[in-house]
C-alpha positions in Angstrom: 28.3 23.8 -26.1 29.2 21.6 -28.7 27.8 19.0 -31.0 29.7 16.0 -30.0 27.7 13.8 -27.7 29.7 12.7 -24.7 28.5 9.9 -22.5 27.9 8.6 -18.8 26.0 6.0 -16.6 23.5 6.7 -14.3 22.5 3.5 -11.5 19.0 4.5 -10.0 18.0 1.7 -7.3 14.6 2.3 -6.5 13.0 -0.2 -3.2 11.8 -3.2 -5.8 14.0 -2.6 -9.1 17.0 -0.6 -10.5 18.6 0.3 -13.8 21.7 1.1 -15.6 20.7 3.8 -18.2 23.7 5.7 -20.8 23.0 9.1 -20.9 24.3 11.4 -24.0 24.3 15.0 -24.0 25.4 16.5 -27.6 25.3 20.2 -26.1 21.3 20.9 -26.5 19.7 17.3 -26.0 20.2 14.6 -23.3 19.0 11.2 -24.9 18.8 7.9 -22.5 19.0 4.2 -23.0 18.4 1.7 -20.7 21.2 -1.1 -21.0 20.6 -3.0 -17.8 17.9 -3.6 -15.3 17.5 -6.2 -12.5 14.9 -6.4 -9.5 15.9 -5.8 -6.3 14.3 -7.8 -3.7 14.5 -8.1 0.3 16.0 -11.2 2.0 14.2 -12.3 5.0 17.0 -14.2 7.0 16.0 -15.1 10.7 14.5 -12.5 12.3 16.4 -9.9 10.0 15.0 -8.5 6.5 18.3 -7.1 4.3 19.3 -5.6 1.1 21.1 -8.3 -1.0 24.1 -5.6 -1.1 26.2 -7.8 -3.3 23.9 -8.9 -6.2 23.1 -5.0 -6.1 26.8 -4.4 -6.7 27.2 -7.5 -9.6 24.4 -6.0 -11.3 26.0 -2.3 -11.0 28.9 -4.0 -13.0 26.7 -5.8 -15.4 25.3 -2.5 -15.9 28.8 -0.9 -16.3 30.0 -3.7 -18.9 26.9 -3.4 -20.9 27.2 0.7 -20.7 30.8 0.3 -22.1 30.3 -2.2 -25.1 31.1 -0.8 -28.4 33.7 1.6 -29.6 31.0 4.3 -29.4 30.5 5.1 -25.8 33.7 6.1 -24.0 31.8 6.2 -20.7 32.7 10.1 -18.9 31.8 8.9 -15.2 28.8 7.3 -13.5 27.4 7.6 -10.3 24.4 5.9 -8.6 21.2 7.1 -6.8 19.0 5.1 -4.7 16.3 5.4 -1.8 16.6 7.2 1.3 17.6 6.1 5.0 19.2 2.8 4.5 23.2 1.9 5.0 25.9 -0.2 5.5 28.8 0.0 8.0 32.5 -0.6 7.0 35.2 -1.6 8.9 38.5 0.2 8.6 40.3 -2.5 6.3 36.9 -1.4 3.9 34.9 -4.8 4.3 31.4 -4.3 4.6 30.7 -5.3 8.5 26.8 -6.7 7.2 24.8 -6.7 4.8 22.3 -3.4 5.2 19.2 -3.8 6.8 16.0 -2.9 5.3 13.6 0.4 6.1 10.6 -2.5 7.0 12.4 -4.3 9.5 9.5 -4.7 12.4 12.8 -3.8 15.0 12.4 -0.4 13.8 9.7 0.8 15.6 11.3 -0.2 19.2 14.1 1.9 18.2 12.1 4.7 17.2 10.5 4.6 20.9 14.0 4.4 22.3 14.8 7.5 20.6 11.7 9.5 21.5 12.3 8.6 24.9 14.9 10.6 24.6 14.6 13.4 22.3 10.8 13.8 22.0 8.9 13.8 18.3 7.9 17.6 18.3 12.1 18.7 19.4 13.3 15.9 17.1 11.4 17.3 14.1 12.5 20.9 14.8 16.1 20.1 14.9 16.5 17.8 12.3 13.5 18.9 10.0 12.7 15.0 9.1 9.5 14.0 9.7 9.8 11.0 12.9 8.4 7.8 11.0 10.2 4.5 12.4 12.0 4.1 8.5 14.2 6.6 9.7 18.4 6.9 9.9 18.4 7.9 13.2 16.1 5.1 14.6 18.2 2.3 13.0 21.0 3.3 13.5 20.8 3.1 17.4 19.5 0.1 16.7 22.5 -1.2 14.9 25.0 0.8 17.6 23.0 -0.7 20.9 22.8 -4.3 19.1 26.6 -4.6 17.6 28.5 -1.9 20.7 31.1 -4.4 20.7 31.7 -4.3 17.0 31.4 0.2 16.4 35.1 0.5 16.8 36.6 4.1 16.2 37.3 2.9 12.4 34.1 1.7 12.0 31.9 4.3 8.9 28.1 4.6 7.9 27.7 5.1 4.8 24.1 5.4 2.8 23.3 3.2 0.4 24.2 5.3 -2.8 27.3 6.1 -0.8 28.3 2.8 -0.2 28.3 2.0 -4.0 30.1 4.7 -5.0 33.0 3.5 -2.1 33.3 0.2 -3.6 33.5 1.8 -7.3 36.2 4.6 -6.0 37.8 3.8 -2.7 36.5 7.0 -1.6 34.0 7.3 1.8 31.8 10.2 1.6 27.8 11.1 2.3 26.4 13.1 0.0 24.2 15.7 1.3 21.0 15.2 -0.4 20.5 11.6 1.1 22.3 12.3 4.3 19.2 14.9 4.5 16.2 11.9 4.5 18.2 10.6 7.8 17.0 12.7 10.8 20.7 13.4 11.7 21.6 16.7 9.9 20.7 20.1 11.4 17.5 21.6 9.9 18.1 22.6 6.3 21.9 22.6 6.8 24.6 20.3 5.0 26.1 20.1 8.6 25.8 16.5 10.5 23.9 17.3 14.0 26.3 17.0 16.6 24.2 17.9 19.8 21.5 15.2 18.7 24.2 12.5 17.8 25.8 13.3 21.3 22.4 13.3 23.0 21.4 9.7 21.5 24.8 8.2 22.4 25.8 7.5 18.8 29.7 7.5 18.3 30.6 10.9 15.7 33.1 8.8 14.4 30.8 7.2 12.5 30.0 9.6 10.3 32.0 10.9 7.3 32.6 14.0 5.6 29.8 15.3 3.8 30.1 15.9 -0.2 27.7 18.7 -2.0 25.8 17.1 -5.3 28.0 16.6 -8.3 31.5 16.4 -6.2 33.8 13.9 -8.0 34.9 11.6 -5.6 37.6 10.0 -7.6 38.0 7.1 -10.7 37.0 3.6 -11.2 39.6 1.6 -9.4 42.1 0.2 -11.3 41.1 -3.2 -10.1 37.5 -2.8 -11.6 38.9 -1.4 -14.6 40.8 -4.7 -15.3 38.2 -7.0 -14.4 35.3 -5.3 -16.2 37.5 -4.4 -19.1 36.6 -0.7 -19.5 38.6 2.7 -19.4 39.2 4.8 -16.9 35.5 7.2 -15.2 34.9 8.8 -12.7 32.9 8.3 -10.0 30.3 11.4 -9.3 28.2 12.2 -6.4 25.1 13.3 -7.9 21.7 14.6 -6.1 22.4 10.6 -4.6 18.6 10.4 -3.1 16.6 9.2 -6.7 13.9 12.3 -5.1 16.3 15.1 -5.7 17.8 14.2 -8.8 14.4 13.4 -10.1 13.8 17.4 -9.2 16.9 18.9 -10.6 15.2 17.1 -13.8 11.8 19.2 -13.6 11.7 21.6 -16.9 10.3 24.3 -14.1 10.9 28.0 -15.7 8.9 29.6 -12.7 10.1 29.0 -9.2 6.4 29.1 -8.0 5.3 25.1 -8.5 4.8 21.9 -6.9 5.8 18.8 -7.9 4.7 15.4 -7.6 7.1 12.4 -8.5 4.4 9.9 -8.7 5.1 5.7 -9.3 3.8 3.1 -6.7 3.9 6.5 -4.3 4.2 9.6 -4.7 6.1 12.4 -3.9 4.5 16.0 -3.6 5.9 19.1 -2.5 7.6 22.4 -3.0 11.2 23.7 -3.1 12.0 26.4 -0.6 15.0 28.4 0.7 14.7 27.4 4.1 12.8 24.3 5.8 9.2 24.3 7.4 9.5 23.4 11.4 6.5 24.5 13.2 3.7 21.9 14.6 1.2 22.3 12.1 3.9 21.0 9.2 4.7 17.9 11.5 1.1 17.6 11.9 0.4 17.5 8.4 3.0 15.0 7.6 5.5 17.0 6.1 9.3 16.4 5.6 12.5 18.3 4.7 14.9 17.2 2.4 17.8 18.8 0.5 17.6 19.6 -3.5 21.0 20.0 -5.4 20.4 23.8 -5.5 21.0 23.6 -1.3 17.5 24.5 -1.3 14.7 22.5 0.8 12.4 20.1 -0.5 9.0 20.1 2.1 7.3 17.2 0.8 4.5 14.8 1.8 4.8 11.3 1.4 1.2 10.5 -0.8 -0.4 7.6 -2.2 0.4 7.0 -5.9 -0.4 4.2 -8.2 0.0 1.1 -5.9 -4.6 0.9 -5.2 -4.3 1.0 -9.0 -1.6 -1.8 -9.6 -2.6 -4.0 -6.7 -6.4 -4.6 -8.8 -4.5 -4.7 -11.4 -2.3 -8.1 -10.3 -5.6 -9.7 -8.7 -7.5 -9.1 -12.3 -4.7 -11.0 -13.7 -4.7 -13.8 -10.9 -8.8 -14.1 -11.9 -7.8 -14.0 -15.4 -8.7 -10.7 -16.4 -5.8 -9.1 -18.6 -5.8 -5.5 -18.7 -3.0 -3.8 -20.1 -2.4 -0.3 -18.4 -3.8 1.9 -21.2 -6.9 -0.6 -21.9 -7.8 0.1 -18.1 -7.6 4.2 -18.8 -10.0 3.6 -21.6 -12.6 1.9 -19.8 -12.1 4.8 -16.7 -12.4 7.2 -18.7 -15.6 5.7 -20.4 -17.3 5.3 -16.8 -19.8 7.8 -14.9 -18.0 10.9 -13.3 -17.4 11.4 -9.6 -19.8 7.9 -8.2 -17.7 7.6 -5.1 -14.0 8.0 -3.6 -11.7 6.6 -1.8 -8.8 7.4 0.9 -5.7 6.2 -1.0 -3.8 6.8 2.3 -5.8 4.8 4.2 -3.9 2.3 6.5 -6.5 -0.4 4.9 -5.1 -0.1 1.7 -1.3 -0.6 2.8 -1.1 -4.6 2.3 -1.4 -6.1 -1.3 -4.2 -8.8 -2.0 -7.9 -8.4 -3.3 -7.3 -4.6 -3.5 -11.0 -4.2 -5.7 -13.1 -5.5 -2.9 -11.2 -3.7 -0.3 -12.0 -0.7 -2.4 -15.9 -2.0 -2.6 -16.3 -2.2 1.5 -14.8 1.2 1.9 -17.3 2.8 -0.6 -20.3 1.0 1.2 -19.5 1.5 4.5 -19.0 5.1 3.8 -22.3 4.8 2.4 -21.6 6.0 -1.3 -22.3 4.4 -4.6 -19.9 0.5 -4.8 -17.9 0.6 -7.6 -19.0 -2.8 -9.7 -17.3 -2.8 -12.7 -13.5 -2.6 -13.8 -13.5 1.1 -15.1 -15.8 2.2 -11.9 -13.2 1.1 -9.7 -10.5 2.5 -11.7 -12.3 5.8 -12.4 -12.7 5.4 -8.1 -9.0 5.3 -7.7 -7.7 8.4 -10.3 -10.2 10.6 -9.1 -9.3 9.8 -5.0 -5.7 10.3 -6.1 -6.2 13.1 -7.8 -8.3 15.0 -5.0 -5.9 13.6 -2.4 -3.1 15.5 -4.4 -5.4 19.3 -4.1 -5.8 18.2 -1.0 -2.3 18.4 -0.6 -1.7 21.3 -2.6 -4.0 23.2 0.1 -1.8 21.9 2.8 1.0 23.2 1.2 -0.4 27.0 0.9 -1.7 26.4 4.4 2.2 25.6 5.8 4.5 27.7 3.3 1.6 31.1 2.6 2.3 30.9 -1.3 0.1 28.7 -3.1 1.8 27.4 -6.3 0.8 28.5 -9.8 1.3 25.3 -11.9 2.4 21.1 -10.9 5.1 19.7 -12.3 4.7 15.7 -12.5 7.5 13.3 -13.1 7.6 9.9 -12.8 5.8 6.4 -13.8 2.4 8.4 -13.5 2.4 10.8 -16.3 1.7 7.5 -18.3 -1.3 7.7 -17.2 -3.2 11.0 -18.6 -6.6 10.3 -16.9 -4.7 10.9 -13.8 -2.6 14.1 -14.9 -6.1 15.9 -16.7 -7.7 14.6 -13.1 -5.3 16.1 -11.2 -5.1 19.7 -13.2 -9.1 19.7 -12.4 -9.0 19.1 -9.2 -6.2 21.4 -7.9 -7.4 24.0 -10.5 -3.8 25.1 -11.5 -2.1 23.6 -14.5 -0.1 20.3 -14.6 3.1 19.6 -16.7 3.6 16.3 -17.2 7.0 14.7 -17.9 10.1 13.5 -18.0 8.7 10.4 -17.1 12.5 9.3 -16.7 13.2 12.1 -14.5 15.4 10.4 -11.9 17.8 8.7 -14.5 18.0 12.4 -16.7 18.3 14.2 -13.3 21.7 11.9 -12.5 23.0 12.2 -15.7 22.5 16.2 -16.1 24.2 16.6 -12.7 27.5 14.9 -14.2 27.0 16.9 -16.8 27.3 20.2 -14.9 30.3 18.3 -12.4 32.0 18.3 -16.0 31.3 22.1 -16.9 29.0 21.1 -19.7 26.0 23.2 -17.6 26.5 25.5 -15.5 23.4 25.8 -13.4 20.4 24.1 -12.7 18.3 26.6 -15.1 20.2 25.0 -18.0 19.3 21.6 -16.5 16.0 22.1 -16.6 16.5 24.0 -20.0 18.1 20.9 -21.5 15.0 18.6 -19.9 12.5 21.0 -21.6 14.0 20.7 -25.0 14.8 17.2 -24.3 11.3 15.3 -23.1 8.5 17.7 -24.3 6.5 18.0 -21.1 2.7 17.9 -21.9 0.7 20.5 -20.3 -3.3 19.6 -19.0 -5.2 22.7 -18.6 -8.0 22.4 -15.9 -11.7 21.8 -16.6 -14.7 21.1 -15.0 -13.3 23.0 -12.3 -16.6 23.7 -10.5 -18.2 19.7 -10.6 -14.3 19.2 -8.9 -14.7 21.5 -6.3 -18.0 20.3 -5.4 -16.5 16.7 -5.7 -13.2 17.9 -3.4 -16.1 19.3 -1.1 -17.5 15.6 -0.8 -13.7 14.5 -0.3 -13.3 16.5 2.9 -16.6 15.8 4.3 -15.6 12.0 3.9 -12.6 11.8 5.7 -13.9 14.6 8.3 -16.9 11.8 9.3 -13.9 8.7 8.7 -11.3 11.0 11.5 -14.3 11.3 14.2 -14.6 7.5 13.7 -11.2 6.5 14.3 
């Protein structure tokens, strides 16, 4: 390891905004700086809701001319992460066939009965691990094969969406494994593409490209970008391509026993494992299994994060309320302990608008305490998040036997330290907080080691110890939470008989 700091991009699209961030490495540190970021927003056109495809690739090259400027930053490679499920088709003289279609398209859900008509949930789930929810690869893509038949010639390829960016950078089709594993169309746990289930759903193989491992260099910037951005040659990595498992190769974890919990508007929580979880009770529970970088298994439960929270905040503002993010900590934090929760899940919760009195009804028809003021409501929210996470945590021990020893939390939510002591209390383990970046310094430490710079995920996580200072929160008050988690259970026990 040496001491000159060497430099790359990293693109992270996330489902409402994405980023161009320069990583450098000197040998011991990563450092980041954001140069470019843009919002990335759904177009509703007829009866069809899209990605915007190509403002998301003019902004990757904004990104990449920004990245380059100055003498300084001789840009290594970049490569780009995004969500999960979605992609674009591309004909065999390389022109995008469409523009992709989005995860909340309403047509989703009649393809996801089309498909259990056929393969039902329970055999679906044990052979391709992915928990059935009509977001899903699989369901949209026989929508877009029964829809377009005429038009899925032999020459015809899907690629995801990270994927698809990292074609029109390179000239090279490939699907990374790690987001090819959110799709429903991979054997369990396997970096293999499920040929018995493709054949079964009447989905043409030729579709479907050649699987890449994380951190494969697919090739360099074409010579035509090169020219028309002005920048030097890079090349073009496949990193851990789904933003989730490049966000955990960047979790400082020294002990193999923990959870994690990437938390922003949602959360993530779950465990990495050797091998996936399959049975009934795990697809009961609402589990999922994705692939890490490591060609481990992620099983991970898609949880509520801090979208109750930023939905008051907005309709504060639009009553004139101003409340910056810290300001609305204070006044939590200041309020009475444990008054009344909420089920952050809760399908009444999913729409934005008037989120505070939403949050008001629940507590009185559930008969507990309403929540008048600001910091009651907020205080409402961190605690219900943070027993919804033990309550997850249990879950966990109840599907894998082991229960983990300490939380690691990454994301937009270890801003918010109310929520990461809350959490430590409630699940009674400890939680390390940080990178808060993790996603961006996951991507970039995964070039890193495709250069030979690291050579394993423990000097990843090595490097994001040293790097971001993870804060640890030490549980307290652990009996008032148990009793508090024991009121939790009871509540949405008495809310399941209702429904």
């Amino acid at each position: 390891m040496g001491n000159q700091a060497t430099h790359v991009l990293a693109a992270d699209y996330g489902a409402g905004s994405g980023r161009v961030v320069r990583g450098s490495f000197d040998g011991n540190r990563l450092s980041l700086q954001e140069v470019h970021r843009f919002s990335n927003e759904p177009v509703q056109l007829g009866d069809g809701l899209y990605w915007d495809f190509l403002r998301l690739f003019h902004e990757l090259k904004q990104g990449i001319v920004k990245g380059t400027q100055g003498d300084a930053y001789a840009i290594r490679s970049i490569a780009v992460d995004t969500w999960g499920v979605d992609f674009g088709l591309v004909d065999g003289t390389g022109r995008l066939c469409g523009n992709p279609r989005h995860y909340r398209e309403a047509r989703n859900a009649q393809w996801m009965r089309e498909v259990l008509h056929i393969v039902n949930e329970e055999e679906l789930y044990s052979m391709s691990g992915v928990l059935p929810q009509q977001i899903n690869t699989v369901f949209q893509l026989l929508g877009s094969v029964r829809e377009h038949a005429e038009g899925i010639r032999p020459e015809v390829r899907m690629l995801f969406m990270s994927d698809l960016f990292h074609y029109y950078l390179s000239g090279q089709q490939a699907c990374e494994y790690t987001i090819a594993s959110t799709s429903g169309l991979l054997h369990a746990g396997e970096a293999r593409w499920n040929e018995q289930l493709i054949g079964r759903l009447g989905i043409p193989e030729t579709l479907f490209p050649m699987l890449v491992q994380p951190g494969t260099v697919l090739g360099q910037l074409t010579d035509d970008l090169c020219a028309e951005l002005r920048t030097g040659p890079m090349q073009i990595i496949s990193v851990g391509s789904h933003d989730t498992a490049s966000a955990l190769a960047a979790i400082p974890a020294m002990d193999s026993n923990f959870a994690f919990i990437s938390c922003g508007t949602w959360s993530l929580m779950g465990v990495e494992r050797d091998a996936p979880v399959l049975d009934e009770r795990s697809r009961a529970l609402g589990f999922t299994n994705e692939g890490t970088v490591s060609g481990k298994v992620r099983t991970l439960k898609n949880r509520s994060g801090l979208w109750l929270l930023q939905e008051c905040k907005r309709q504060w503002e639009r009553e004139n309320h101003m409340h910056t993010h810290e300001e609305l900590v204070l006044l939590a934090a200041a309020s009475k302990a444990h008054q009344c929760y909420v089920s952050p899940g809760d399908g009444v919760y999913l729409a934005p608008g008037n989120m505070a009195e939403r949050i008001r009804q629940q507590c009185s028809a559930s008969g507990q305490i309403v929540p008048e003021t600001t910091g009651a409501i907020v205080r409402c929210i961190l605690e219900s998040l943070a027993l919804e996470f033990r309550q997850t945590l249990d879950e966990l021990q109840l599907i894998t036997g082991t229960r983990p020893r300490v939380i690691h939390m990454v994301g937009g939510g270890v801003h918010n330290r109310l929520l990461c002591q809350f959490t430590a209390n409630a699940a009674g383990v400890p939680v390390i907080a940080g990178p808060t970046e993790a996603t961006s310094a996951g991507n970039c430490m995964l070039q890193y080691m495709a250069h030979g710079e690291v050579n394993s995920l423990t000097e990843v996580r090595e490097v994001m110890a040293a790097s971001f200072s993870p804060e640890t929160y030490v549980p307290e008050d652990t009996e008032q939470w148990q009793e508090a988690y024991d009121t939790y259970q009871r509540m949405n026990q008495t809310n399941a008989l209702k429904e």
